[in-house]
Each structure stands twice: as structure tokens, then as C-alpha cells.
C-alpha positions in Angstrom: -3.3 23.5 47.8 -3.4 27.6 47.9 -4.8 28.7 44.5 -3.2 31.8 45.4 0.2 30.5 46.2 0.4 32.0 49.9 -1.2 35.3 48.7 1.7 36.5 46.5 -1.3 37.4 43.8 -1.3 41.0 43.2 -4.9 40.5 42.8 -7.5 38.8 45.6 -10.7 37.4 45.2 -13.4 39.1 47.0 -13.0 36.1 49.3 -10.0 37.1 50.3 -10.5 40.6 51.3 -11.4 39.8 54.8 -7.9 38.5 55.5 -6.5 41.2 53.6 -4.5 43.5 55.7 -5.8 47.1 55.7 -3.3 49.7 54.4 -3.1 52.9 56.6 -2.9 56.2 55.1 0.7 56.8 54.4 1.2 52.4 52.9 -1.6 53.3 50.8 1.1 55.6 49.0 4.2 53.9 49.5 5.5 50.8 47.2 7.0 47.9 48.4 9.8 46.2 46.6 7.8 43.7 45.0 5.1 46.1 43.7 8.4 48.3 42.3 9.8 44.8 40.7 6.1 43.7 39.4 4.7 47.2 38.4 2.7 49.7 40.9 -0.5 48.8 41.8 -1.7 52.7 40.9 -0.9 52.6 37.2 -0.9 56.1 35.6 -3.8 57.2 33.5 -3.9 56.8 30.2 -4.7 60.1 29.1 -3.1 62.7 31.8 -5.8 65.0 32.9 -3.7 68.3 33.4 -2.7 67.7 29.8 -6.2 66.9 28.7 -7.5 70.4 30.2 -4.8 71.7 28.6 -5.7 70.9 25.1 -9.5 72.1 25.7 -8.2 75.3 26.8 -6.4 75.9 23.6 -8.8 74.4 21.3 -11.4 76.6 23.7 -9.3 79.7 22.7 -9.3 79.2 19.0 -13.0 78.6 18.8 -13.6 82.2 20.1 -10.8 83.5 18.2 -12.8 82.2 15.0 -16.1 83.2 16.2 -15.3 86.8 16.6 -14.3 87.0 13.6 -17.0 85.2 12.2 -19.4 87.8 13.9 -17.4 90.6 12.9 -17.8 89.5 9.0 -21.2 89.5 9.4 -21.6 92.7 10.6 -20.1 94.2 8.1 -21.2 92.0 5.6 -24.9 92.5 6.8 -24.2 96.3 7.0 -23.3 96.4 3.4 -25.6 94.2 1.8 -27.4 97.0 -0.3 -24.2 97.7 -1.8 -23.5 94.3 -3.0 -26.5 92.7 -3.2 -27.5 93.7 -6.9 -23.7 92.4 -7.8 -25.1 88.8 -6.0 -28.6 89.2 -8.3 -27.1 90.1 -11.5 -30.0 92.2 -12.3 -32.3 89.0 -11.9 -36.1 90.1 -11.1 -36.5 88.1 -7.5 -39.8 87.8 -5.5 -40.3 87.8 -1.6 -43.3 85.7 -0.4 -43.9 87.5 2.7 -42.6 90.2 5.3 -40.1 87.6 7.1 -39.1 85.8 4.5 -36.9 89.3 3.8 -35.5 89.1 7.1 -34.6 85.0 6.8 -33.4 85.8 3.4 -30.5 89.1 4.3 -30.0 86.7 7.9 -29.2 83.2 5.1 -27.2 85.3 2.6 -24.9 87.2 5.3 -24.1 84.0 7.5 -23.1 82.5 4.3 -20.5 85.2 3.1 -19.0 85.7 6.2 -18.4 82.0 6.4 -16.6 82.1 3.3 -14.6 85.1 4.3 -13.9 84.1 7.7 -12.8 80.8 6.4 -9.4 81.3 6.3 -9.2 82.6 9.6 -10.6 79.7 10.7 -8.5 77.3 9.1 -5.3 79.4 10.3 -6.6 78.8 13.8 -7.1 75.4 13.5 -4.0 75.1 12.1 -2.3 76.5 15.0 -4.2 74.2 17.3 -3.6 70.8 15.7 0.3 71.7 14.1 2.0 70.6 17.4 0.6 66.9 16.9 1.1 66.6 13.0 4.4 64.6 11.9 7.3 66.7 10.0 5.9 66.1 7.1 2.6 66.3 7.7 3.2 69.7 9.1 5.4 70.0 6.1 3.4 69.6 3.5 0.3 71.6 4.9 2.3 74.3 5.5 3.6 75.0 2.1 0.0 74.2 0.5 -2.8 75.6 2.5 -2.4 79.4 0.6 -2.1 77.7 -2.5 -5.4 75.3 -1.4 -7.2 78.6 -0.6 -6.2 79.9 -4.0 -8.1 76.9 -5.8 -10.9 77.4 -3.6 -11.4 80.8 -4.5 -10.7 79.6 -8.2 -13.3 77.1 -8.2 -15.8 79.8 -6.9 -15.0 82.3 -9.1 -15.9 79.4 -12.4 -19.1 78.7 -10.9 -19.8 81.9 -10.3 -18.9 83.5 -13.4 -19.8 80.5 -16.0 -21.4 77.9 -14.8 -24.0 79.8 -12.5 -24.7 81.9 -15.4 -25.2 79.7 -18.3 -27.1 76.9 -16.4 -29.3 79.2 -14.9 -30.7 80.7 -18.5 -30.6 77.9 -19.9 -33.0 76.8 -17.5 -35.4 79.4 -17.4 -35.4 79.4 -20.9 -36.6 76.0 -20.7 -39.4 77.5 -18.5 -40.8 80.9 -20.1 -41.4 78.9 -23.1 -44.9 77.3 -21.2 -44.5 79.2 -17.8 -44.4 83.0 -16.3 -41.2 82.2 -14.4 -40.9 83.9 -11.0 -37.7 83.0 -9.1 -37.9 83.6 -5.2 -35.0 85.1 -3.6 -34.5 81.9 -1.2 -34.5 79.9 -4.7 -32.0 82.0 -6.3 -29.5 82.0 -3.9 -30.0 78.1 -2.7 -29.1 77.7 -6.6 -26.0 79.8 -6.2 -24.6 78.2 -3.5 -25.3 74.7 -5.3 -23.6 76.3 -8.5 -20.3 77.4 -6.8 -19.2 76.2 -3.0 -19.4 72.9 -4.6 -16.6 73.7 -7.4 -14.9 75.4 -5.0 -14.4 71.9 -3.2 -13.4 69.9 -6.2 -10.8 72.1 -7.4 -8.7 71.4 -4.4 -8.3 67.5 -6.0 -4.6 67.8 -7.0 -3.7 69.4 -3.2 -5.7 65.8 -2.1 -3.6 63.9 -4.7 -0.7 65.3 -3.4 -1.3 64.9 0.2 -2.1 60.9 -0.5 1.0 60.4 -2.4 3.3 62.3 0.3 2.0 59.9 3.0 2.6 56.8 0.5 -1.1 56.2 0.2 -1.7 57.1 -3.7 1.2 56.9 -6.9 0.9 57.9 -10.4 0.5 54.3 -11.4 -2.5 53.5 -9.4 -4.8 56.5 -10.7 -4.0 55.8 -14.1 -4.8 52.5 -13.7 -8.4 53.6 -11.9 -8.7 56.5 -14.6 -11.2 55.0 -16.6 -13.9 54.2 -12.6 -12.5 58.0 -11.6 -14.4 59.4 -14.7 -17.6 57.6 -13.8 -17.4 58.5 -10.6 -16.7 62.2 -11.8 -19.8 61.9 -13.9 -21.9 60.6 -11.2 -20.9 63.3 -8.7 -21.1 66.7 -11.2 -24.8 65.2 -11.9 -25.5 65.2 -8.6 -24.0 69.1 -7.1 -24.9 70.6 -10.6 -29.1 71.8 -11.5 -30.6 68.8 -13.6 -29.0 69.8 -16.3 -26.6 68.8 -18.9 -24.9 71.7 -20.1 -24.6 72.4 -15.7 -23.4 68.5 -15.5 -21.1 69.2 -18.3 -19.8 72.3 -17.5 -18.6 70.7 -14.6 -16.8 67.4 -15.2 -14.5 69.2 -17.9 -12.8 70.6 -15.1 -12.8 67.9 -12.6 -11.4 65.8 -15.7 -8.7 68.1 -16.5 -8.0 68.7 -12.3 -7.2 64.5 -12.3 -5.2 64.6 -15.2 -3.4 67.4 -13.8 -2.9 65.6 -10.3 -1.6 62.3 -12.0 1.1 65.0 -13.6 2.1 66.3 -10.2 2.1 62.9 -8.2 4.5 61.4 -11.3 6.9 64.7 -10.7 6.9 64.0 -6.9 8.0 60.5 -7.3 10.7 61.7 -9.5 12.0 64.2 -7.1 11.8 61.3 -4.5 13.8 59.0 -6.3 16.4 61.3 -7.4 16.7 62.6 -3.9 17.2 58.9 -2.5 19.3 58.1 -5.0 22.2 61.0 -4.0 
């Protein structure tokens, strides 16, 4: 008995490939009636290359796009930085341990504003690169929030900046000229900066997050109040950690981030309402 049931296998052992008839150039690209009925032997890619390329092109494009005008912040930033720099200081007497570390430190501080200002570039070119694959909604709702998530981000910087930076950084050294001649380093002072705002920056975009979940069906009202009680540990744990060792930093901190969830629990409620109104017209 054939295993093969007279050769009508689309597929031969390697056993089989002696008797199997050669195909000439022009069979090779032609399909019989039976490989038409069963399927064609050369399925299609999965991924269609031309379309691939496509994608990397564009995604290629953007990239520079944001890079120039990444570089272009930072020479003007970089330019300027003896015009702003004693706004960045406050006035705070800084040292330099050596002749480099001057360079490292204007090279740190003027990567890291033109990042911040470049960053909405950025996200608008992204934006343009990934929009064609989003669903309506998707598309929807990132398209009506994204100024208002650069708002809150520029919110949450402008707290640290202006109260938390402040008051958890005298309070600290305070703590310190009380036994210690306290000499803050340049590299120090701004590495404390940075800690004290990009991170507030990040966690006043919560209700945007909150919103997002609950337009995909992934969070309600219901199921943060219910988790309200874990969220405010987990709020405590994570303004101890991005805050200076602190408590008047730690607290300084989860007063907003407390007030941001309540606030997000508010908005996802008034979502669900719209939603149910709407379905029920």
C-alpha cells in the first residue's frame, strides 16, 4: 500500500524526490488546477517586504525630522546657557571639581533641556508615523488629548520646580550646615533637579492614563474605587522612591498624586455616563 496514495501529497519525503519530476523554468511558475483547488504551493509572505521598507522609510524620515530638531535646541540652548543658567541655580553657591567636569556639566544640562523642549516635536512625529495603524478611537482619543497631556506635563514640572525642588532642597541642607560645611557640586545640584521635577511631570499625566484605560474598556469608576485604598500604598511607595529621602519631599508629592486619582475616578465616572446616555438614544 502507497503511504502516499499514488503521489497526490502535496508534500514528498526526501525519498521521493528522485522520482519527482523536475519542473522547468516557466511550470516552476505556473499552477495546476489542483494546486489552485488545494492552495499554491508559493504561499505569500507574511509580512510583504515592499511594504515593510515602506514603513522603515517613514519611521527613517521621522527620526531625522526629530533629530534636527533635537540638535537645533541644543544649539541654542547651549548658546544661551549664561543667560539662563543663574535662573536654573537660583542663586545656589555650586562647586566644579575640575576643568572637565565644566564641560560634562554645560554638555548634561543642555542635552537635557533640549530634550524637554524638543519633546513635543517628537511626539508630533511619532504621532504622524504610528496614526495610520491606530483604531478610530484610538486615534480619537489621542488626538483630542495629547496638547492637553503636554499641558499636565509642563504642570507637573513647573510644581517641582517651583515647590517641591525648593522646599526639599533647604530643608535638606539645613539638616546638613547644622554639623557640616555643605558644598553642593554642580553635577549634584542638577542630578537633584531632574529627580525633583521630570518625575512629577510624569505622574500628573494619571487622569489622561485613566482615561485612555477606561475608553478601551480596560479600567471603570467602580474598579479604582474599589483598589483605592492598594493605589494609596502604592502612591506612597513610589513618591518615596523619585523624591530626596525626605519626608516633607515624600509628602509634597503624594498630595498631588492623591488628589490626580481622585480626580481620574471623577472623569472615568462622567465618561461612563456620557456612554450610557449616548447608547441609550
Amino acid at each position: 500500500m502507497d503511504p502516499y496514495e499514488d503521489r497526490k501529497r502535496k508534500y514528498l519525503s526526501p525519498l521521493d524526490k528522485k522520482e519527482a519530476k523536475p519542473l522547468t523554468s516557466v511550470e516552476a511558475f505556473v499552477e495546476t488546477p489542483a494546486e489552485i483547488e488545494q492552495g499554491s504551493v508559493t504561499d505569500q509572505p507574511l509580512f510583504p517586504m515592499a511594504s515593510l521598507f515602506e514603513h522603515i522609510i517613514e519611521l527613517r524620515k521621522q527620526i531625522i525630522k526629530g533629530l534636527v530638531v533635537f540638535i537645533l535646541f541644543f544649539i541654542f540652548v547651549f548658546s544661551t546657557i549664561n543667560i539662563w543658567f543663574p535662573y536654573v541655580t537660583r542663586g545656589h553657591s555650586l562647586i566644579i571639581l575640575g576643568p572637565l567636569e565644566v564641560v560634562k556639566f554645560y554638555m548634561t544640562i543642555s542635552t537635557t533641556l533640549a530634550f524637554g523642549l524638543s519633546m513635543p516635536f517628537l511626539v508630533h512625529f511619532l504621532w504622524g508615523f504610528v496614526k495610520p495603524g491606530l483604531k478610530e478611537e484610538e486615534s480619537r482619543f489621542l488626538g483630542l488629548y495629547a496638547p492637553v497631556m503636554l499641558v499636565l506635563f509642563l504642570m507637573g514640572v513647573a510644581f517641582g520646580y517651583f515647590v517641591v525642588n525648593p522646599l526639599s532642597y533647604t530643608f535638606l541642607v539645613s539638616i546638613g550646615a547644622k554639623n557640616f560645611d555643605v558644598m553642593v557640586s554642580a553635577s549634584e545640584y542638577m542630578h537633584f533637579l531632574v529627580m525633583t521635577t521630570v518625575p512629577l511631570g510624569l505622574l500628573f499625566e494619571l487622569p489622561i492614563v485613566a482615561l485612555f484605560l477606561s475608553s478601551i474598556g480596560v479600567l471603570t469608576a467602580e474598579s479604582m474605587k474599589k483598589i483605592r485604598g492598594w493605589s494609596y500604598i502604592a502612591m506612597g511607595v513610589g513618591s518615596a522612591v523619585i523624591t530626596p529621602p525626605d519626608f516633607i519631599s515624600q509628602l509634597l508629592v503624594l498630595i498631588p498624586m492623591v488628589i490626580l486619582y481622585e480626580i481620574s475616578i471623577y472623569l472615568v465616572k462622567r465618561i461612563e455616563r456620557k456612554q450610557i446616555e449616548s447608547t441609550a438614544q
